[in-house]
N, C-alpha and C positions, 0 to 999 in steps of 0.2 A: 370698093366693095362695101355693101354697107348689107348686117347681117341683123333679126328680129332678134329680142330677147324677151321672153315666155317669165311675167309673175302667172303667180298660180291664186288666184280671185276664189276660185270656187272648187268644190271639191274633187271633180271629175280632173281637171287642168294640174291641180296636187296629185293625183294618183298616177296621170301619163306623163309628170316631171320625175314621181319616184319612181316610177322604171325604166327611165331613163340615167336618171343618176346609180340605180343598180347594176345596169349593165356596164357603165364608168366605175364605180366603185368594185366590181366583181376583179374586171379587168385590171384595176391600181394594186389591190391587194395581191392580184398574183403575181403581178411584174412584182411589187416589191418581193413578194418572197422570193422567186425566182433571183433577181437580182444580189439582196442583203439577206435574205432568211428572214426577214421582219418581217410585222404585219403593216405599222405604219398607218392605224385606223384614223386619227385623225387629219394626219395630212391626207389622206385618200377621201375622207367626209367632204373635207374644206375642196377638192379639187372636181373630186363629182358635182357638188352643190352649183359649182363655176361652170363646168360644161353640161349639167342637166338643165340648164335654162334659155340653151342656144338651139334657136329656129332658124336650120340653116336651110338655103335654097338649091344646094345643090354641096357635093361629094368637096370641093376643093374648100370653100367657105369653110367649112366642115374645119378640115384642116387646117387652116390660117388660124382659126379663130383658135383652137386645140393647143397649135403650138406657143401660140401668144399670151394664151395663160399660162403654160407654164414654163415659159422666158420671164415673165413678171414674176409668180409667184416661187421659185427656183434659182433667180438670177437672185433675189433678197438675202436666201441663205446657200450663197456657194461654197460647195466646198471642194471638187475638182472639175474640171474638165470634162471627165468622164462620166463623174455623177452629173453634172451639169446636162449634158447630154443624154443620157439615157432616162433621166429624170422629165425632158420635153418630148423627146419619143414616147414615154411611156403616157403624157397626157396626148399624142397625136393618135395615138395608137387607142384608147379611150375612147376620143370624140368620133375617131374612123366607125368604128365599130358602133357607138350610140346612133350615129348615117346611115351606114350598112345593117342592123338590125330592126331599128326603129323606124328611120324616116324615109326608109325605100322602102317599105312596106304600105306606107299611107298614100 
């Protein structure tokens, strides 16, 4: 599988990567409250900025690539099982949704 990664050169390309990362960062911030009651701003900055720049070609891409950051970026600071896990879900759940909102509409 081999998936595009979107810099943003000119102004227009920054503006459809920041609503992109807004739909990821809306969706981080409420899992984490949901989950710890915290807000968690800048681990949810740093995680959107990661999946608002993926040009995926299709729904599963989407998801590999979702999960795999945050195995990388969650595996660095573990701290159980559980958080471990609901911590990549909640980036799967993110990139799902940045697919389903954004990139099936173009």
């Amino acid at each position: 599988m081999i998936t595009k990664l979107i810099f943003f050169d000119n102004k227009e390309q920054s503006i459809e990567g920041t609503k992109r990362g807004l739909i990821a960062f809306v969706t981080l911030i409420l899992c984490n409250l949901y989950y710890s009651g915290e807000l968690k701003v800048l681990e949810s900055l740093l995680i959107c900025s990661a999946l608002g720049v993926q040009m995926p070609s299709n729904f599963y891409e989407s998801i590999i690539y979702s999960a795999l950051v945050g195995i990388v970026i969650f595996g660095v600071c573990y701290e159980s099982w559980q958080s471990f896990l609901f911590n990549v879900f909640k980036c799967v759940l993110a990139g799902s949704l940045i697919y389903l909102i954004y990139w099936s509409n173009i």
